[in-house]
Residue, then its C-alpha position, 0 to 999 in steps of 0.5 A: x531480477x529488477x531490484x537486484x542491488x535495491x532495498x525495499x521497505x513495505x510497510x503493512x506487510x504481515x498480510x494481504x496486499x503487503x505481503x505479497x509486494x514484500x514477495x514479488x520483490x524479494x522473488x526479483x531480487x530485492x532485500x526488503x524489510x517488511x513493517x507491521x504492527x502486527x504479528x511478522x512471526x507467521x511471514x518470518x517462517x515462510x519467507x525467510x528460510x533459507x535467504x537473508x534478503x528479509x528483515x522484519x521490524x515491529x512498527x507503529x507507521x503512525x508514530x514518528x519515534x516508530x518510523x524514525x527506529x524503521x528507518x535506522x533498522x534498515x540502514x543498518x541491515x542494508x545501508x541503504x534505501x530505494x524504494x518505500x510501498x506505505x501499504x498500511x491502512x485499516x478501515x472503521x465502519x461508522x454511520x457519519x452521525x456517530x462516528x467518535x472523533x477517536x475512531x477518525x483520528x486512528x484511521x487518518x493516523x493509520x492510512x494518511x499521517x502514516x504516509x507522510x511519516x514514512x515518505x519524509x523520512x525516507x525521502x530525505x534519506x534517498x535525497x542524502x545518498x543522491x540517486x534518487x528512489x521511489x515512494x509507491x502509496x496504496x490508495x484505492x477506488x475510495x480515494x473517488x467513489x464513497x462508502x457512507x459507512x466508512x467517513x474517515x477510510x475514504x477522506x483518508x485515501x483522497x488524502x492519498x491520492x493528494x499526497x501523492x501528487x504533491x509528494x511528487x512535484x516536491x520531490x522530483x527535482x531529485x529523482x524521486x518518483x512517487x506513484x499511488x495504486x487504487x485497488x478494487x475489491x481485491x481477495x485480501x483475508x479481510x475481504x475473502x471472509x466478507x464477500x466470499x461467505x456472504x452471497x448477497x455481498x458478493x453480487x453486489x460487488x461483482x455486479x459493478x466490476x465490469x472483469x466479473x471477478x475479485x482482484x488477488x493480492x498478487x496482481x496489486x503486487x505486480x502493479x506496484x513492482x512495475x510502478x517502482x521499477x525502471x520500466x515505470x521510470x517516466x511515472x510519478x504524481x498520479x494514481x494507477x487504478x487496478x479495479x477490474x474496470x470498477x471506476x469505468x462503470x455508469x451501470x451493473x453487469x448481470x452476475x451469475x447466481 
């Protein structure tokens, strides 16, 4: 039980890789409140039947009226506040040439300003109640190689991996640690339905993932646990790369038909 007494927030947490951090710290003890814009209906009957360590706000992380509204519902439920995962994000695949100025800006509000808000706003809670925290950003492989159809998701998680470093150095002086994690192809819903169904998609990816397999949503959850845990207690300002060797790979690996 590492986060017995600890208050998570974990934004992004209807599905996918959200979900599963918003589990793993409710299953180590943590009251946690999970932030979507999405529906929370579905993730509300599974998870909190029977236990009152979950609390489940409707938020739009890219609007400060949203975060500010986040960050009070969480005082209020638990007073208090430790750790913050910014797991929302969303992806527009575009050709560069046509890409609409508006497209690009929700992607930068959604992944990168999204992070900024939620991070400032709870940083200066954690600097006010004088015991430090930790800030965990989900980043991703993109944040170092690129998709040519995907400009803004990518300039968004190097935008990340930067934000991170400088959070970092900005905030240690009060013991808050901030970390990123890079994920590869990981078996998200999203994922599952496009690699999964299309044979030709699932040997390319496959092909440049030295582990041969997909990543499961869980295993991201694991790193991000670690990351804000005690264990990880001498890391901050640099991203952990959890791609199944993906970054490691100057050539394709043979995969099975």
């Amino acid at each position: 039980m590492r986060f017995q007494e600890r208050v998570v927030v974990v934004t992004g947490a209807a599905r996918g890789i959200g979900r599963a951090c918003a589990e793993r710290f409710l299953a180590e003890g943590a009251r946690v409140v999970l932030a979507d814009v999405g529906d929370l209906e579905p993730v509300r009957e599974e998870l909190a039947a029977g236990q009152d360590r979950a609390r489940f706000v409707r938020a739009d992380v890219g609007r400060s009226e949203d975060v500010a509204a986040l960050v009070r519902a969480t005082l209020e439920a638990f007073g208090q506040v430790d750790v913050l995962v910014n797991n929302a994000g969303i992806t527009h695949a575009a050709d560069f040439l046509t890409l609409p100025e508006a497209d690009w800006d929700r992607v930068l509000r959604t992944n990168l300003t999204s992070m900024f808000l939620c991070s400032q706003a709870v940083a200066r809670e954690m600097v006010r109640q004088g015991r430090g925290g930790v800030i965990v950003n989900m980043s991703s492989v993109n944040a170092v190689v690129a998709l040519p159809n995907q400009t803004a998701y990518v300039a968004s998680k190097g935008g990340v991996d930067q934000l991170t470093k400088a959070m970092a150095l900005s905030l240690a002086e009060h013991a808050i640690r901030v970390a990123a994690v890079g994920p590869g192809t990981i078996l998200t819903e999203m994922a599952r339905a496009a690699v999964m169904e299309d044979a030709s998609a699932r040997r390319t990816v496959l092909s440049r993932t030295p582990l041969r397999r997909f990543g499961e949503p869980a295993e991201i959850a694991g790193v991000v646990a670690f990351l804000a845990s005690d264990d990880g207690a001498y890391v901050t300002g640099t991203t952990v790369y959890a791609d199944g060797g993906r970054l490691a790979l100057n050539y394709l690996v043979p995969v099975e038909e």
